[in-house]
C-alpha positions in Angstrom: 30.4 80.5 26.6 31.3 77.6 29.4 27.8 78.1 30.7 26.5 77.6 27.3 28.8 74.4 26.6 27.7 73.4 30.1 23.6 73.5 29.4 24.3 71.8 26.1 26.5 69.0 27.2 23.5 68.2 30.1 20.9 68.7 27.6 22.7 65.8 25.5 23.1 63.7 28.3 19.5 64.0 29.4 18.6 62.9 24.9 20.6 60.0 25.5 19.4 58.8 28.9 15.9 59.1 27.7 16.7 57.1 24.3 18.7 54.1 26.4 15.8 53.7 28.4 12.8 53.7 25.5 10.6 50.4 25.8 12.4 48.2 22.8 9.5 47.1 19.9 8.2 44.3 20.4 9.7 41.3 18.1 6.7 40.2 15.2 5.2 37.2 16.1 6.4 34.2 13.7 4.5 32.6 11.3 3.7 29.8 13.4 2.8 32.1 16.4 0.4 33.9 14.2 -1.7 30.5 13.0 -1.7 29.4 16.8 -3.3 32.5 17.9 -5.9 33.2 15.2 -9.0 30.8 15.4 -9.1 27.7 14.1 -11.4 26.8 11.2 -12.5 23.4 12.2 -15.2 22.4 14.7 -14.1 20.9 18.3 -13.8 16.6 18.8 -16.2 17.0 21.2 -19.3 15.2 19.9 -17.0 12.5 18.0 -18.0 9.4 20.2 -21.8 9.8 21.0 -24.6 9.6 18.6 -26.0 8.8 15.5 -24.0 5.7 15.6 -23.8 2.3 17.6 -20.5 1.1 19.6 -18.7 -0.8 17.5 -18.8 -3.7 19.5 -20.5 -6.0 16.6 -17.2 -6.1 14.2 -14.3 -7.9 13.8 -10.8 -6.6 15.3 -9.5 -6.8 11.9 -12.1 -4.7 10.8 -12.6 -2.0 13.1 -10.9 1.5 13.6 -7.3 0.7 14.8 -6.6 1.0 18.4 -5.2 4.8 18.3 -6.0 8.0 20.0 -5.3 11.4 18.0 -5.1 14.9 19.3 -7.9 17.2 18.1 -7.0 19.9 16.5 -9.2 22.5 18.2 -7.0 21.3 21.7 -9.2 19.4 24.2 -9.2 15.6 24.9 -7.8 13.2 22.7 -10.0 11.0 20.7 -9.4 7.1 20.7 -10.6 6.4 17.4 -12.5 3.1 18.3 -14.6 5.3 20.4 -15.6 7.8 17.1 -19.2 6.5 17.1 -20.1 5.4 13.3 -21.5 6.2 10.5 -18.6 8.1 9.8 -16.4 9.1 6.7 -12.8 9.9 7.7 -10.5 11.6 5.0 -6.6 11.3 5.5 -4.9 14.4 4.5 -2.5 16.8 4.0 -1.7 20.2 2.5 0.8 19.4 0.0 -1.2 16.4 -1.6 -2.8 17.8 -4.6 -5.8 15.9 -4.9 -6.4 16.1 -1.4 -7.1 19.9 -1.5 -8.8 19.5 -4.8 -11.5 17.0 -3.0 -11.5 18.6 0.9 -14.4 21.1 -0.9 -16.5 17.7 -1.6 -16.4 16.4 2.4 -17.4 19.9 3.5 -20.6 19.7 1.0 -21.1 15.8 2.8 -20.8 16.9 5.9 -23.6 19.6 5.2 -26.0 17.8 3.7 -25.3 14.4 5.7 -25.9 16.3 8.8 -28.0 14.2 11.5 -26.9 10.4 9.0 -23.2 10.5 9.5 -19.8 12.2 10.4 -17.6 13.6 8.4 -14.3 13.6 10.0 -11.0 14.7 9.0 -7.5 13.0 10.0 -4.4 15.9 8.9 -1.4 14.1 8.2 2.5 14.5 7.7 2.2 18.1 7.9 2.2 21.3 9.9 -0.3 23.0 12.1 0.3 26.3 10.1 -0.6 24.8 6.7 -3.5 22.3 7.8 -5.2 25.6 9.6 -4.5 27.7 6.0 -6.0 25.4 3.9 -8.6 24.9 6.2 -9.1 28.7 6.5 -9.2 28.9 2.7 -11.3 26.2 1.6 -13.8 26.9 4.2 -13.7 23.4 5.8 -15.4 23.4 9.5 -15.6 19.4 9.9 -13.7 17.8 13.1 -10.3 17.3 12.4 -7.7 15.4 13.9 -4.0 15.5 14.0 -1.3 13.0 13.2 1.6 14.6 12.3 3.5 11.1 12.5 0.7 9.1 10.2 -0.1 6.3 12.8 -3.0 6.2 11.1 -1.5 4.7 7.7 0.5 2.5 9.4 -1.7 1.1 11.2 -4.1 0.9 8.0 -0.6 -0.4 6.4 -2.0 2.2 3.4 1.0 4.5 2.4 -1.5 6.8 -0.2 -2.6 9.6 -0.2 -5.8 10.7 -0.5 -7.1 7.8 1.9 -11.0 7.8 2.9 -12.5 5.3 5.1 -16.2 4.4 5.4 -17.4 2.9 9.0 -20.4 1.7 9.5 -22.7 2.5 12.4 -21.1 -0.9 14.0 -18.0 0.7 13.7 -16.5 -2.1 11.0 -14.3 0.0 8.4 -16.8 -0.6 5.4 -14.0 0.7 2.5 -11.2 1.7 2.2 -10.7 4.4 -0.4 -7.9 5.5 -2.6 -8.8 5.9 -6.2 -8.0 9.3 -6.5 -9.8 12.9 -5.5 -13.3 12.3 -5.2 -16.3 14.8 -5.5 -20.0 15.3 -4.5 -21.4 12.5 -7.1 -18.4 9.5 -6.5 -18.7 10.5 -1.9 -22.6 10.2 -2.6 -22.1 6.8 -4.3 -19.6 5.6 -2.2 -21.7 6.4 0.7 -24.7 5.1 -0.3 -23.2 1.3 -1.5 -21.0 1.0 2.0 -23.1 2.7 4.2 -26.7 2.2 3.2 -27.2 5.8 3.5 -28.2 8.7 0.6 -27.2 11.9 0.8 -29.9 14.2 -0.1 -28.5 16.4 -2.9 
């Protein structure tokens, strides 16, 4: 009977030795770990300041892209904005703006069909990483975009709404600056085609 009591009382010894020393599980990764480690939607900043545009060096300060570098994205090198070679459309946005993700659909379709005439280039605003990359993943949109999670960009602009598109010439000269309201395929076609001299095939 001791030798019995004995074998069991090592047998439980050895269970609980073998428990305390079991690899713990691994803690879920958070929300925000998840979004950083899946891919992002949107194409790199690389090709933002060469071709199909000139320098901007033909424009008045008042008129050209403020003085302001941005963080891509994708990661990489910062991108001074005066350097973003024009034509280019740049849409100011954020996930929790309505009409923002109502029109981000339209600049994808731009960006498609303007390919080789201008850039389509997105600036995400006032918002997180987590959400941009969502809406991005969601709506499909594969445009550069840039971050500025403090809007420098508006303040700069001294524009405060939101949706805010700008449309720079190949001089780099901001030709417009935009804030009537979500715009779609017909209004970014117009818009294009009166500040920019440039028609987007259909």
């Amino acid at each position: 009977m001791i030798r019995r009591l004995a074998l069991l009382s090592v047998s439980l010894m050895l269970l609980v030795t073998t428990g305390c020393t079991a690899e713990p599980e691994a803690a879920p990764p958070s929300r925000q770990e998840a979004a950083a480690s899946r891919p992002s939607p949107f194409e790199d900043c690389t090709a933002l300041t060469g071709g199909p545009a000139g320098t901007g060096d033909g424009g008045a300060a008042a008129d050209l892209l403020p003085e302001l570098t941005l963080t891509c994205f994708t990661g990489g090198t910062p991108v001074a904005l005066r350097d973003v070679a024009g034509p280019a459309v740049i849409n100011i946005w954020a996930s929790w703006c309505a009409p923002c993700r109502k029109e981000l659909p339209a600049f994808q379709r731009l960006s498609e069909r303007s390919e080789g005439q201008l850039r389509v280039i997105g600036v995400n605003t006032r918002d997180g990483r987590e959400a941009a990359q969502s809406i991005g993943e969601d709506f499909g949109i594969r445009f550069p975009m840039l971050f500025d999670q403090g809007a420098a960009l508006q303040q700069r602009l001294r524009r405060n709404a939101f949706p805010l598109t700008m449309f720079v010439a190949a001089d780099g000269r901001i030709r417009h600056l935009d804030t009537s309201g979500a715009l779609d395929d017909a209004r970014l076609a117009e818009l294009v085609r009166q500040h920019l001299d440039i028609t987007v095939p259909a």
